[in-house]
C-alpha positions as CSV (number, residue, x, y, z in Angstrom):
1,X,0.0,0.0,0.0
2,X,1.6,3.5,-0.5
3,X,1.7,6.2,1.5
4,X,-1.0,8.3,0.0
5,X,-3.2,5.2,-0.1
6,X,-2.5,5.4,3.8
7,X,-2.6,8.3,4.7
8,X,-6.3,8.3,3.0
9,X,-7.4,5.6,5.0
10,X,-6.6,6.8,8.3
11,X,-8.0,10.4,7.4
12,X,-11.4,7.9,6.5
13,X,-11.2,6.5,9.7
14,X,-11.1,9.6,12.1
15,X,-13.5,11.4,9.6
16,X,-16.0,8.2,10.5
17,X,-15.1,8.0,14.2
18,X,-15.8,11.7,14.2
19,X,-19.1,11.1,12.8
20,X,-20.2,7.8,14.9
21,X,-19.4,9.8,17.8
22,X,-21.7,12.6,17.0
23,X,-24.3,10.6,15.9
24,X,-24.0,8.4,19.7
25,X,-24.2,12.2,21.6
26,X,-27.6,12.9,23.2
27,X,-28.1,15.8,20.8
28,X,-26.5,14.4,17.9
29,X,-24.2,17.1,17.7
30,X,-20.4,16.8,18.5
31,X,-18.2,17.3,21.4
32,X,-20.4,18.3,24.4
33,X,-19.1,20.1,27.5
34,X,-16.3,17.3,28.4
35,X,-14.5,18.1,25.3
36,X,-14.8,21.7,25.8
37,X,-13.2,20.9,29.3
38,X,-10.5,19.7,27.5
39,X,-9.4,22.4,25.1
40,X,-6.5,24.8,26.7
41,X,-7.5,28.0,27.4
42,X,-5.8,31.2,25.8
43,X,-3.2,31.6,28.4
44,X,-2.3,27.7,28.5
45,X,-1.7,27.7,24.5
46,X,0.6,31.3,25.4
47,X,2.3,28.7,27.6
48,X,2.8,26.1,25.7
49,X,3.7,27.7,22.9
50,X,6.4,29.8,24.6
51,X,9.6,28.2,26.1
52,X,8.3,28.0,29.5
53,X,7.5,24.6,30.0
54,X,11.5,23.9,29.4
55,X,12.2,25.6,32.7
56,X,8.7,25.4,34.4
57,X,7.5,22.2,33.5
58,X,4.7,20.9,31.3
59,X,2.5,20.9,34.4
60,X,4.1,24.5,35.8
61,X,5.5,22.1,38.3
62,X,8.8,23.8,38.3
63,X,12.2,21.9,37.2
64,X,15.9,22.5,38.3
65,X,15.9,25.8,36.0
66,X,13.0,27.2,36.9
67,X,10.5,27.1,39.9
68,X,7.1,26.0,39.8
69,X,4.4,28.4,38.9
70,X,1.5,28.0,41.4
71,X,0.1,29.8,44.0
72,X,1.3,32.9,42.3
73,X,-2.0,34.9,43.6
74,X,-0.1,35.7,47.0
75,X,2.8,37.6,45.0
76,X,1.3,39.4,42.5
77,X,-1.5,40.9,40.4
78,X,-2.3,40.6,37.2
79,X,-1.0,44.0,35.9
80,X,2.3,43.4,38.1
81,X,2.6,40.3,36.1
82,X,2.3,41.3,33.2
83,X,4.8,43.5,33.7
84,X,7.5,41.1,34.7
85,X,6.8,38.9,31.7
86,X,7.8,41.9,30.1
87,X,10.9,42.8,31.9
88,X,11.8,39.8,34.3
89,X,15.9,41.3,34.5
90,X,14.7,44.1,36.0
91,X,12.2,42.8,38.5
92,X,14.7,40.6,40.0
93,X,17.0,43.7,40.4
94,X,14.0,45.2,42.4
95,X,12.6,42.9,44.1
96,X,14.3,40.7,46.8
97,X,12.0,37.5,47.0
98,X,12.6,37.2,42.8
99,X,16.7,37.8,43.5
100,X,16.9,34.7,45.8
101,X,14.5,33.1,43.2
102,X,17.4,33.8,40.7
103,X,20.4,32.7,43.0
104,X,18.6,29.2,43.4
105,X,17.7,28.7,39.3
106,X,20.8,30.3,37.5
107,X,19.1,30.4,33.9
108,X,18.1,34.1,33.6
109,X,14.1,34.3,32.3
110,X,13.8,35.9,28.6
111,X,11.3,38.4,27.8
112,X,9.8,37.0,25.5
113,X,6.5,39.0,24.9
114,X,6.0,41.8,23.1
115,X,2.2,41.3,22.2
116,X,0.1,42.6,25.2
117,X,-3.0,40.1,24.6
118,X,-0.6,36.9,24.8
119,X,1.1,38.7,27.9
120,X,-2.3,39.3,29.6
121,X,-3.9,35.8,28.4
122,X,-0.5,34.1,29.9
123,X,-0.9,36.3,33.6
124,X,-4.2,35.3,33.7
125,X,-3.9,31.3,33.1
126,X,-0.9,31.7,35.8
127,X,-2.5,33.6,38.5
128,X,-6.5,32.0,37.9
129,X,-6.1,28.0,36.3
C-alpha cells in the first residue's frame, strides 16, 4: 500500500469516528461540555507555545531551571505580572524575594512577549487556572 493510499485511509477513519461519535451524543451534535473541558485556554496555548515549559515544566511544576508556577496569587497581580513577563531582568533587580529566586535557578528568564493580549492571556492562566 503506499503512503497516500494510507494516509487516505486513516483520514477515513477519524472522519467516521468523528461522525459515529456525534451521531451516539444525546443531541447528535459533536463534542459536548467534556471536550470543551479539555481544550487549553488562551493563556495555557501562550504557555505552551512559549519556552516556558523547558524551565517550568509541562504541568508548571517547576524543574531545576525554573520554579514551579503555582500559588502565584499571594505575590502578585495581574498588571504586576504582566509586567515582569515583560521585563523579568529588572524585577529581579528590584525585588528581593525574585533575586533569591534567581540565586537558586541560575538560567536568567527571557522576555519574551511583546504582544500585550498573549502577555495578559499568559498572567491570567498563571495567576487563575
Amino acid at each position: 500500500m503506499t503512503l497516500v493510499a494510507w494516509g487516505f485511509l486513516v483520514r477515513a477513519a477519524v472522519l467516521a469516528a468523528g461522525s459515529i461519535a456525534a451521531a451516539c451524543s444525546p443531541s447528535g451534535d459533536a463534542p459536548g461540555p467534556a471536550a470543551a473541558a479539555a481544550t487549553p485556554s488562551p493563556g495555557r496555548l501562550v504557555y505552551l507555545a512559549e519556552p516556558c515549559p523547558t524551565c517550568h515544566g509541562h504541568g508548571r511544576e517547576g524543574t531545576n531551571t525554573g520554579p514551579a508556577l503555582h500559588g502565584l496569587r499571594a505575590h502578585w497581580d495581574e498588571d504586576t505580572l504582566a509586567r515582569f513577563l515583560h521585563q523579568p531582568v529588572a524585577f529581579k533587580l528590584a525585588d528581593p524575594r525574585l533575586a533569591t529566586l534567581a540565586s537558586r535557578y541560575k538560567s536568567d528568564m527571557p522576555a519574551l512577549f511583546a504582544d500585550p493580549a498573549r502577555v495578559s492571556a499568559l498572567a491570567r492562566y498563571l495567576l487563575f487556572e
